[in-house]
C-alpha positions in Angstrom: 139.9 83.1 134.5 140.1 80.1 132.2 140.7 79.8 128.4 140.3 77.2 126.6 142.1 77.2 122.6 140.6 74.3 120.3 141.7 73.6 117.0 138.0 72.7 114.9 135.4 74.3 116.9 134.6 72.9 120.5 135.2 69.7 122.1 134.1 70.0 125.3 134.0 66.3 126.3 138.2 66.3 125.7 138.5 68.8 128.5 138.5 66.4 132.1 139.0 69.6 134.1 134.9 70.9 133.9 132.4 68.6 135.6 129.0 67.8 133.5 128.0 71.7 134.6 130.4 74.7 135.3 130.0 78.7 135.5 132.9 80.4 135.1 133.5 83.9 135.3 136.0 85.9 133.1 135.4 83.3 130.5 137.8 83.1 127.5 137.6 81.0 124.2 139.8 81.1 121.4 139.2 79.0 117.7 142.1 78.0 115.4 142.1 76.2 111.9 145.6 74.4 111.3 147.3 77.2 113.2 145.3 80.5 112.5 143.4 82.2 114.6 139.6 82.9 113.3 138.1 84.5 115.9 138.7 84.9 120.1 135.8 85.5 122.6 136.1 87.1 126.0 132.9 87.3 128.4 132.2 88.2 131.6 129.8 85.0 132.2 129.8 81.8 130.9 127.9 78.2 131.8 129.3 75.0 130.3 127.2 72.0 129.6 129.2 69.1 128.9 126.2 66.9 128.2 125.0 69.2 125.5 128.2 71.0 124.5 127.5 74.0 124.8 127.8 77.2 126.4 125.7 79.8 127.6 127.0 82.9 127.5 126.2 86.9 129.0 127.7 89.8 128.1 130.7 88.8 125.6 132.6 90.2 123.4 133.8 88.3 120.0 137.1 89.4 118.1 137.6 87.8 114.1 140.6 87.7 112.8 142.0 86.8 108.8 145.3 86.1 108.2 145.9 86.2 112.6 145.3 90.0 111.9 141.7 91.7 113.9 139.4 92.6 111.6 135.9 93.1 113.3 134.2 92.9 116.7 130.9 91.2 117.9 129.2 92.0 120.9 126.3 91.2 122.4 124.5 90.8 126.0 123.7 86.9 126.0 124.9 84.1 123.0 125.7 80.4 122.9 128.2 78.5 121.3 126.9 75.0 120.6 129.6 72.2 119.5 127.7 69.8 117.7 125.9 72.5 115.3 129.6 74.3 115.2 128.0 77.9 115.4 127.6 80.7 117.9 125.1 82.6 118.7 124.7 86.4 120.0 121.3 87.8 121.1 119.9 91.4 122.5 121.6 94.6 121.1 123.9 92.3 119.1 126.6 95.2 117.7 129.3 94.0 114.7 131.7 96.6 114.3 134.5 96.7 111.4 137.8 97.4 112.7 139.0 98.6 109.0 135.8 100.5 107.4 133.1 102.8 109.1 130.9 100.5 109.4 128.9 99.2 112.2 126.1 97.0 112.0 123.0 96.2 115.2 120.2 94.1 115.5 119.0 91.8 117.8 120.5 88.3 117.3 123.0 86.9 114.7 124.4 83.3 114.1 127.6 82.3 113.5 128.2 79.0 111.0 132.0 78.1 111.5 131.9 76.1 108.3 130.6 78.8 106.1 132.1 81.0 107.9 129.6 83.5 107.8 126.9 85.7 109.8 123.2 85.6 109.6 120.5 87.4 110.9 116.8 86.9 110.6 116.0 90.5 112.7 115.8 93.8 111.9 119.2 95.4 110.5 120.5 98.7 110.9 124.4 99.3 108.8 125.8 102.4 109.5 128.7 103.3 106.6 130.0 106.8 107.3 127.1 108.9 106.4 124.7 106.9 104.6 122.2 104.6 106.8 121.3 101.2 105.6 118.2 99.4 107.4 116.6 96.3 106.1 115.3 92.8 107.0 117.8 89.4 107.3 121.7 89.4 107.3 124.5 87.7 105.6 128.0 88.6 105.8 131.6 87.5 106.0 133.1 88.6 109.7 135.1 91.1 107.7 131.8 92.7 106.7 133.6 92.8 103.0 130.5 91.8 102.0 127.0 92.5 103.3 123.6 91.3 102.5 120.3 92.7 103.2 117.6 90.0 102.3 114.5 91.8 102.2 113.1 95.5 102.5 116.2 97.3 102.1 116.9 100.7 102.1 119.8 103.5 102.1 119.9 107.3 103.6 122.3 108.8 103.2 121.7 113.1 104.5 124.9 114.7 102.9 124.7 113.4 99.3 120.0 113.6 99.8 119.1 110.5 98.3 116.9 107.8 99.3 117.4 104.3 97.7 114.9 101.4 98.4 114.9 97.8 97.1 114.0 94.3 98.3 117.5 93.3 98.3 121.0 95.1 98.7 124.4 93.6 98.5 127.3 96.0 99.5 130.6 95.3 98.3 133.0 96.9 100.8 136.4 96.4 98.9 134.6 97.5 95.4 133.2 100.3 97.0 129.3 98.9 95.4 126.7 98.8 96.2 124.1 97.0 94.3 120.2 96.8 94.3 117.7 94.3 93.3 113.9 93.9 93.1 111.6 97.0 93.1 114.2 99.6 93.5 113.2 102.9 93.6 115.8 106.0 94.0 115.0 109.1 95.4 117.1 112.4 94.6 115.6 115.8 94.9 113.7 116.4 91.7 113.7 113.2 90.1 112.4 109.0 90.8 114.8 106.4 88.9 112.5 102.8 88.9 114.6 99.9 87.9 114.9 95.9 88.9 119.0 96.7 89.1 121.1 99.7 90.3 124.7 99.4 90.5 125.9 102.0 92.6 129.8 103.1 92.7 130.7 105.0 96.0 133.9 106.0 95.0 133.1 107.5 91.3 129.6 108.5 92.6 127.8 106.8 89.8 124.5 104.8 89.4 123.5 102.7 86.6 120.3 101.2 86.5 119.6 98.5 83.5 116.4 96.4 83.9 113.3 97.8 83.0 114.3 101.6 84.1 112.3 104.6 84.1 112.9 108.1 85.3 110.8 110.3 86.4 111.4 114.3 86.0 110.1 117.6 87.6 107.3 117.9 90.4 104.5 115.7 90.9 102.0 118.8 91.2 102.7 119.9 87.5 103.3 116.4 86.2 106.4 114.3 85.5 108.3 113.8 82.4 108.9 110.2 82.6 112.1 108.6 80.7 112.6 104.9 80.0 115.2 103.1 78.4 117.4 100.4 78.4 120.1 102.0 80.7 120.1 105.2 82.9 123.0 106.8 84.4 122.9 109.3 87.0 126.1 110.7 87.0 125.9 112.6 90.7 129.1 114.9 90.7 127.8 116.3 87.1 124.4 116.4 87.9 123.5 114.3 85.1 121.7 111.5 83.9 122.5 109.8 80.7 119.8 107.7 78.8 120.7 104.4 76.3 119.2 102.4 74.1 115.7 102.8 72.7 115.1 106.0 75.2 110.9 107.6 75.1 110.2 110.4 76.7 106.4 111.1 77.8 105.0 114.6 78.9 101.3 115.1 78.7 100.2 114.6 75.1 103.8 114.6 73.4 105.7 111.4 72.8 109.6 111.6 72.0 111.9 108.8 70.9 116.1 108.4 70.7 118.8 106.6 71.1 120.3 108.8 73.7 119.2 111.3 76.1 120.6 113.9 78.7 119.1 115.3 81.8 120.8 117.8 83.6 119.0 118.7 87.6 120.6 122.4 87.6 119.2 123.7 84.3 116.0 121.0 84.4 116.5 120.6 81.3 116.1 117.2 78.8 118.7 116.7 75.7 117.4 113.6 73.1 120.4 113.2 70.4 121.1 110.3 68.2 118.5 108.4 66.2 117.4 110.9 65.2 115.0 111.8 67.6 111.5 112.1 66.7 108.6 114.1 68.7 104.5 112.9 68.2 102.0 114.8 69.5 99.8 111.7 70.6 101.3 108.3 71.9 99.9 106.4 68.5 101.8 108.6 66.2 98.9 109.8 64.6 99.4 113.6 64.9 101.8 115.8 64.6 105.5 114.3 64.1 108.8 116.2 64.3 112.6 115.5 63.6 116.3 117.3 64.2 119.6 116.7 65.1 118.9 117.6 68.6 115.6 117.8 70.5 115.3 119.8 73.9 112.0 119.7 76.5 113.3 122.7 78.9 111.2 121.3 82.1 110.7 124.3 83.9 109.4 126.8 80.9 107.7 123.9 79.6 108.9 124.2 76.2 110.7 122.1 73.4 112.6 123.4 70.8 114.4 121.7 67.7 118.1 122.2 66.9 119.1 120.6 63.6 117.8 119.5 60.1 114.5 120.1 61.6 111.3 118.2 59.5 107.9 118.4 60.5 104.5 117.4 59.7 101.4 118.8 61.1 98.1 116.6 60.8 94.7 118.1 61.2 92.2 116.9 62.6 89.3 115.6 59.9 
């Protein structure tokens, strides 16, 4: 066994004891910045070329450290470390796990960058946090996995809690417990679709918030949706509710509704406009039929609406 400690990344040409070419079994390799220890590598095959600086490695395992304290694992069945780029590389059934949250991430080759001190993927990229699955396209993280990044076709599973997110990019924020998603997002929870270009989604508190260009979508697609835009939806999952701000319209068949604020609650599937005061048209150019009241309810499933409130209306008929 040999191990070899270097202090900026790998200076192979300092070391007299290797010839040009070497294989060594039981290979060890520790990095240290003034003092602290970033990350230690154990494998059970390495071959050193000290023309190129580098080494070829099989079967190794990869331990990263912050503040000389373990906080995640690499492993993967071959890798390099090259001197003169300063990264590492780990190829076939590459597996990062984090030694502080459930997470675990596999794909099929990473890179290492010792000055950005970071992780990258091109590959295909599975994330397993507790329950919820996370798959996706291109990887950036620290080697703390505090901080993940999916670059492109992302989505989230998660079985317990039923919902489906995808996006073209995801960002999850370990420490924070956030996740957020960006570009084409579309969530997916039992009876209704929230569309948005953001979601902000807080683990912890269970909350989403989605504020660019959102739109919900309510009851079954065989009967036809109720869809809801505005310029912020909240779905607040331990209530069952969704909250609607900000220049909220409602759309079900031929009627038209507009607010400041609306309520959806899944359990009851039913739709609560307040605040404006809401108004109700029978036709999208506001040409028939227009209603007000305090309070304004579309019960989804008896497809209904009633008016609670200092209710007006007028009727227009049809010349």
């Amino acid at each position: 066994m040999k191990t070899i400690i270097f202090t900026f990344f790998l200076i192979l040409n300092a070391i007299p004891l290797f010839s040009q070419k070497e294989t060594i079994t039981s290979f060890q390799l520790s990095h240290f910045v003034e003092g602290e220890r970033l990350w230690e590598m154990q494998a059970e095959k390495a071959e050193i070329n000290k023309i190129t600086n580098e080494i070829f490695l099989k079967k190794f395992l990869v331990k990263f450290y912050k503040n000389n304290k373990p906080v995640s694992s690499l492993r993967a069945n071959t890798g390099k470390v090259d001197g003169k780029k300063k990264q590492m590389e780990g190829k076939d059934n590459v597996q990062i796990e984090s030694l502080r949250e459930k997470t675990k991430i596999n794909t099929n080759e990473v890179n290492y960058l010792s000055q950005e001190k970071k992780i990258f993927s091109s590959s295909f990229v599975e994330v397993k946090r507790n329950e919820t699955l996370i798959k996706g396209e291109g990887l950036e993280t620290t080697p703390d996995l505090i901080h993940i990044s999916i670059k492109q076709n992302a989505s989230s599973f998660n079985p317990i809690r039923k919902f489906t997110i995808v996006s073209e990019k995801m960002d999850i924020f370990q420490e924070k417990g956030v996740v957020e998603f960006k570009n084409k997002v579309k969530f997916n929870k039992e009876k209704f679709i929230l569309l948005t270009d953001y979601l902000c989604y807080d683990e912890k508190e269970q909350i989403a918030e989605a504020k660019s260009n959102a739109a919900l979508f309510l009851g079954d697609v065989q009967e036809g949706k109720v869809k809801v835009t505005a310029e912020k939806i909240i779905f607040y999952e331990k209530e069952g509710k969704v909250e609607a701000k900000g220049k909220v319209k409602i759309e079900q068949d031929k009627n038209y509704a507009f607010s400041e604020e609306a309520y959806y609650y899944a359990q009851e599937e039913k739709l609560i406009l307040t605040s404006g005061p809401p108004v109700v048209y029978q036709s999208e150019d506001k040409r028939k039929g227009e209603y007000r009241a305090e309070k304004v309810i579309f019960y989804l499933a008896e497809k209904r609406i009633s008016f609670e409130g200092n209710m007006q209306g007028i009727i227009t008929y049809p010349e």
